[in-house]
C-alpha positions as CSV (number, residue, x, y, z in Angstrom):
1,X,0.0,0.0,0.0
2,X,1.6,3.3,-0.9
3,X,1.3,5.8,1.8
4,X,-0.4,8.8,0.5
5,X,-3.2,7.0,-0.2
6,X,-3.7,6.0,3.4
7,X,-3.5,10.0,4.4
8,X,-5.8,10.9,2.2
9,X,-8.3,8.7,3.2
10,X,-12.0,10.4,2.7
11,X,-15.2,8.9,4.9
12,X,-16.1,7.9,1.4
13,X,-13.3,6.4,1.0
14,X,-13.8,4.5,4.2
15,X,-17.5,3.5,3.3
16,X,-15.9,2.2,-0.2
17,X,-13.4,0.3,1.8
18,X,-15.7,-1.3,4.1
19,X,-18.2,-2.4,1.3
20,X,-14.9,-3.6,-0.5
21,X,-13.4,-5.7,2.7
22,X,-17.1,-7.8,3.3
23,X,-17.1,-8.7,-0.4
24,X,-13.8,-9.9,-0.1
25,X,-13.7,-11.4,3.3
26,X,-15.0,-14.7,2.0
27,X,-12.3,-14.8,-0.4
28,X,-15.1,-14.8,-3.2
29,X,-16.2,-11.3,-4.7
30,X,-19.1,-12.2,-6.5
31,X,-20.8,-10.3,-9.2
32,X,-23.8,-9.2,-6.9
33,X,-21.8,-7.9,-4.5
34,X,-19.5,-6.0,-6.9
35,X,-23.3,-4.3,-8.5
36,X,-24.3,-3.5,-5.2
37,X,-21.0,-1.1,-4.2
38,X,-21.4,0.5,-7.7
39,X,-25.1,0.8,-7.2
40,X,-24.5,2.2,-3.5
41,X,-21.5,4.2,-4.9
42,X,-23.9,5.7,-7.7
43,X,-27.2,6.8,-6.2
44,X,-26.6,7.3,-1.9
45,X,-26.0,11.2,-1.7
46,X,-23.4,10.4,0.8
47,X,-21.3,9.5,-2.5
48,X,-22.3,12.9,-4.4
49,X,-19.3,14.3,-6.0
50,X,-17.1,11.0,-5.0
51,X,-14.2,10.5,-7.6
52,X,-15.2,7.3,-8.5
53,X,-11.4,6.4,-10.0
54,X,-10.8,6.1,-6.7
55,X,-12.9,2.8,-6.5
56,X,-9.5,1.1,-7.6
57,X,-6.8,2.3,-5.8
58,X,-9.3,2.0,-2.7
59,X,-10.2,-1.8,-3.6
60,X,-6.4,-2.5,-3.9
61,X,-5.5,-0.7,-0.9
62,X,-8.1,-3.6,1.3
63,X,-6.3,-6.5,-0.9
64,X,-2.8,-5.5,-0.1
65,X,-4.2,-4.6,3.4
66,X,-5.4,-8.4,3.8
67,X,-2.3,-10.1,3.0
68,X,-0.8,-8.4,5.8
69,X,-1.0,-10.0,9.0
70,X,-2.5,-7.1,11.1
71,X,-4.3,-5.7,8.0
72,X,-7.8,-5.7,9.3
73,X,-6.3,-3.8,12.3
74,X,-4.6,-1.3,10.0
75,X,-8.1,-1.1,7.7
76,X,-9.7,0.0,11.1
77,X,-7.9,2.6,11.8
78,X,-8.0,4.2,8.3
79,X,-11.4,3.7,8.3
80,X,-11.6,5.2,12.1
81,X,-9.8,7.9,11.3
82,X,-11.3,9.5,8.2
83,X,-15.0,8.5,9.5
84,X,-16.8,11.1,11.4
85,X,-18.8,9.1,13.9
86,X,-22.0,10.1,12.7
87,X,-21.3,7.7,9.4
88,X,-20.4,4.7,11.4
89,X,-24.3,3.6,11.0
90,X,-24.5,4.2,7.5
91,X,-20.9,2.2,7.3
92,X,-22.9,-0.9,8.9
93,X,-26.0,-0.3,6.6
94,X,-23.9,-0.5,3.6
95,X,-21.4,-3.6,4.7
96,X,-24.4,-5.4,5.6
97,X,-26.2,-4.9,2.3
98,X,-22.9,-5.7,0.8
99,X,-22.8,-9.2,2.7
100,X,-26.5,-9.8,2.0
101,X,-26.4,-9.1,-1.8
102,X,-25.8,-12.5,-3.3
103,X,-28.5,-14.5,-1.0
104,X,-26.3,-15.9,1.4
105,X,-23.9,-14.8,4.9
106,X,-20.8,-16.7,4.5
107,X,-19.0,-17.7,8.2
108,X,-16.3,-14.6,7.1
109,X,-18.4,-12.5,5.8
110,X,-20.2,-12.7,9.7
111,X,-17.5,-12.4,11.5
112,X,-16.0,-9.4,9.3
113,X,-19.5,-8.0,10.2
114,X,-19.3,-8.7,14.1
115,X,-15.7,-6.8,14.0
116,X,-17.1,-3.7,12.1
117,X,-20.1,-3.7,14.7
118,X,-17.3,-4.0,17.8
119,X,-15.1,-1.2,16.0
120,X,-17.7,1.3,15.1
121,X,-19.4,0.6,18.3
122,X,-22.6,-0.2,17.0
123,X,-25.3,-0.5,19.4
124,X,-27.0,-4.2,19.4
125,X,-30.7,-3.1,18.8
126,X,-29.4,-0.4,16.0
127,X,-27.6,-3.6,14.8
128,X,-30.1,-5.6,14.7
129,X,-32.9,-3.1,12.9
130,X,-29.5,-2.6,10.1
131,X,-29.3,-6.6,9.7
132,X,-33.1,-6.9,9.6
133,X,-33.3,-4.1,6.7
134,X,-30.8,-5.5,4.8
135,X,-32.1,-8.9,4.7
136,X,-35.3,-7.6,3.7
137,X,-34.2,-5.8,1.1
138,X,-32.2,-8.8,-0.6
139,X,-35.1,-11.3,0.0
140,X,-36.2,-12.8,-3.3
């Protein structure tokens, strides 16, 4: 990861990388997945004026960040950092719709979730009404 892209980390950039790291936390970026952080990327007004050539550099950033051993540690605190606290709930909303897109939680994909939850101190019962939402938007 070259450096300059971690200090100039935006909360978009953050809500990109987060959307990025569930997708690939199972090892498996499916297609579905891949539509729904363009789609998310594309119409939330959070996203409204987002470079979205930064997509890449932001997508490699989580790979190279996941072959390191304390990568998900180091992905935290870029995330933490650049993220006003008022976005951590919309980080959730959007790595849970992420995980739910294709149909099916995989085992990482649920415990990437439980670790975004514990670092973004999400409340349980906010949590739960995030998980709920995004379940029943990806029912078919």
């Amino acid at each position: 990861m070259s450096d300059d892209v971690s200090l100039s980390l935006s909360a978009q950039d953050s809500l990109v990388a987060l959307m990025v790291a569930v997708s690939a936390s199972d090892e498996d970026i499916r297609t579905a997945e891949l539509i729904k952080i363009q789609a998310a990327v594309n119409m939330l007004p959070i996203f409204a004026g987002y470079d979205t050539d930064r997509m890449s550099t932001i997508t490699k950033t989580v790979f190279d960040l996941f072959e390191q051993e304390d990568g998900l540690d180091a992905l935290f605190g870029l995330v933490k950092e650049a993220l006003p606290p008022r976005l951590y709930e919309t980080a959730y909303a959007l790595a849970c719709d992420v995980a739910a897109a294709d149909g099916t939680l995989e085992e990482a994909e649920l415990r990437l979730l439980e670790e975004i939850r514990y670092e973004l101190e999400i409340d349980r019962l906010h949590a739960a009404a995030i998980e709920r939402g995004a379940r029943a938007r990806h029912l078919s």
